[in-house]
C-alpha positions as CSV (number, residue, x, y, z in Angstrom):
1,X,-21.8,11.0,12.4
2,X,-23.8,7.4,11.7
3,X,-22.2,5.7,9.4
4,X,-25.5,4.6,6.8
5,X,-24.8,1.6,4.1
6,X,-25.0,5.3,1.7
7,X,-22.0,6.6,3.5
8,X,-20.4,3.3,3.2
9,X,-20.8,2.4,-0.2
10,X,-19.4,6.1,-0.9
11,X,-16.5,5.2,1.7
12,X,-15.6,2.4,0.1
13,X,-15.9,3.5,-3.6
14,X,-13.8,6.5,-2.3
15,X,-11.0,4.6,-0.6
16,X,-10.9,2.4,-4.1
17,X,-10.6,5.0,-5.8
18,X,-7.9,7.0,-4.0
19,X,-5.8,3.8,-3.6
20,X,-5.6,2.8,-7.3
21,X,-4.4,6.7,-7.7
22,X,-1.9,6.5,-4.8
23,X,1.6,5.7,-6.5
24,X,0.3,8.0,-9.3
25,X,-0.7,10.9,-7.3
26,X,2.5,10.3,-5.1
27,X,5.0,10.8,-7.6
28,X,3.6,13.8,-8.9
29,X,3.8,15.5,-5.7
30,X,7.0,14.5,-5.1
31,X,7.9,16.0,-8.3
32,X,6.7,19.0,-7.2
33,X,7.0,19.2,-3.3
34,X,10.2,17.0,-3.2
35,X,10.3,13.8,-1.7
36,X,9.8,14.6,1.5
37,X,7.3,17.5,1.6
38,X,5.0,15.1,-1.3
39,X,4.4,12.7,1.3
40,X,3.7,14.9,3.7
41,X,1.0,16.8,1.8
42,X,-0.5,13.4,1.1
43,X,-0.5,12.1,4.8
44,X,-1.9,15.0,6.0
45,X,-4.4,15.6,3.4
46,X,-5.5,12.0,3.8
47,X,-5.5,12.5,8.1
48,X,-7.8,15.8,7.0
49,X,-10.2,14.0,5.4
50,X,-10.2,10.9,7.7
51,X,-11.4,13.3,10.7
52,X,-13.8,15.1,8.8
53,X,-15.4,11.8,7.1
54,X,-15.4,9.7,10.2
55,X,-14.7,12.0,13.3
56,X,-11.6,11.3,15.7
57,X,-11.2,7.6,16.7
58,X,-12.1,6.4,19.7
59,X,-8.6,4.2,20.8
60,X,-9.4,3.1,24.3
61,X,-10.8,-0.4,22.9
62,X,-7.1,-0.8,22.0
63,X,-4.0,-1.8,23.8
64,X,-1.5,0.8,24.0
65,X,1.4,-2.4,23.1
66,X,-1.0,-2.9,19.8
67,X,-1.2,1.1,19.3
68,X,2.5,1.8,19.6
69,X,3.5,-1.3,17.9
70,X,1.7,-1.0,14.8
71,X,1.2,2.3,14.6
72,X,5.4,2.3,14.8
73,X,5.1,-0.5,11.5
74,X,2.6,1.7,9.7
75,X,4.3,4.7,9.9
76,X,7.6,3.2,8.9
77,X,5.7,1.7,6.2
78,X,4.2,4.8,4.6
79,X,7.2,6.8,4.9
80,X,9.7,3.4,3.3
81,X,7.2,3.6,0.6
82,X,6.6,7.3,0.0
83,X,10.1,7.8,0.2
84,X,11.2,4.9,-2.3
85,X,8.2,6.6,-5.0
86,X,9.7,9.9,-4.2
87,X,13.4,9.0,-5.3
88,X,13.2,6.7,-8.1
89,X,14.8,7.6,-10.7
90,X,12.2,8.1,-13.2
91,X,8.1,7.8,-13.5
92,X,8.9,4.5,-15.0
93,X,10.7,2.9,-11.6
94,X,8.5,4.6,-9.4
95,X,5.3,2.8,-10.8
96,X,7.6,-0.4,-10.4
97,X,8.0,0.3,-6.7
98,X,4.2,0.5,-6.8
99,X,3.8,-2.4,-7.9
100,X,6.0,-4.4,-6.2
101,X,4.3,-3.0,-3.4
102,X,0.8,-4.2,-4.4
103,X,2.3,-7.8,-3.3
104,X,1.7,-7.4,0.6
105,X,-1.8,-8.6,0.3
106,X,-0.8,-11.8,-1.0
107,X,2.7,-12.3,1.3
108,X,0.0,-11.8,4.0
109,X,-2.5,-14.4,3.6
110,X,0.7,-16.9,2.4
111,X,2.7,-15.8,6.3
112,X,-0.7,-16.2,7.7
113,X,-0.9,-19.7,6.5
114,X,2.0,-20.3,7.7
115,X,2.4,-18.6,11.2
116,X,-1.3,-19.9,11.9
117,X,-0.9,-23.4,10.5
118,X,-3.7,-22.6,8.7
119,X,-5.2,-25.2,5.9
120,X,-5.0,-23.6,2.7
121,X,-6.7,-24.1,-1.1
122,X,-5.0,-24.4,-4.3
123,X,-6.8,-21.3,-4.9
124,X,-4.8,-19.8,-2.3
125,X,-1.3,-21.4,-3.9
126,X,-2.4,-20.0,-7.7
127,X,-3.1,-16.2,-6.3
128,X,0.2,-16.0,-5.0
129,X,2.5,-17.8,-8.1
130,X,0.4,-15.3,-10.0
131,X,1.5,-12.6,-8.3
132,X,4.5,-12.8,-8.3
133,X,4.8,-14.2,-12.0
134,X,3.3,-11.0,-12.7
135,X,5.9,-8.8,-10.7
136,X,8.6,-11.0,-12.7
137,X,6.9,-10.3,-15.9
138,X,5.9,-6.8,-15.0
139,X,10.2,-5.6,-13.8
140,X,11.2,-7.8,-16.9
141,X,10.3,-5.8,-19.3
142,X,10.5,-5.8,-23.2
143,X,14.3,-8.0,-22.4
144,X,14.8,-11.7,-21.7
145,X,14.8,-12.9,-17.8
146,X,17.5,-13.1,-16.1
147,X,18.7,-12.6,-12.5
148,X,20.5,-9.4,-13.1
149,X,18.1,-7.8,-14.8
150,X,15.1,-8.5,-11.8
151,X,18.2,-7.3,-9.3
């Protein structure tokens, strides 16, 4: 299958789409399916879909160290996080876990600045504080901040 700037855009507006729905869609599985089995329908839904839409990846560009090495990350990843949505407490915490998730973009580009000694903007600086002054806000709540209440 070519991949045409239609496909793309439809791709892209697709994985958007699916991602924003993700913790959402997650949690009500889980309900359902159980922790365990909800991530599993997802992941294998989503591997479904990824064959059909793009075909079966081609991996011998890749080294086998970089394949089993972070493919081993990813999957841990998915199933800490699947996991963690599946047995929270309530629909309430579960969206917290999602968004405390949301903040690996930014803890990338700020450990890639550093690692790479990298020259950053202010721009870079202001992202990040507002992240995570919106995590702070966001786990605070409707009470006053304090450090036992964000623990």
């Amino acid at each position: 299958m070519d991949m045409t700037p239609q496909r793309a855009t439809l791709a892209g507006l697709l994985a958007i789409l699916l991602w924003s729905t993700s913790v959402g869609l997650l949690r009500s599985l889980t309900e359902a399916l159980g922790p365990v089995g909800g991530a599993a329908m997802i992941y294998s839904t989503c591997t479904l879909c990824l064959v059909l839409f793009s075909g079966f990846p081609s991996l011998r560009g890749f080294s086998k160290g970089y394949l089993f090495g972070g493919g081993l990350l990813f999957v841990c990843y998915e199933i800490f996080l699947s996991l963690s949505i599946g047995f929270a407490a309530n629909r309430v915490q579960a969206m917290e876990m999602g968004i405390i998730n949301y903040l690996w973009p930014s803890l990338t580009l700020l450990f890639a600045v550093f690692i790479n000694q990298q020259k950053s903007s202010l721009g870079l600086w202001i992202g990040v504080a507002l992240a995570l002054v919106d995590i702070v806000w966001m786990m605070n709540g409707e009470s006053h901040w304090s450090p036992l209440v964000m623990w």
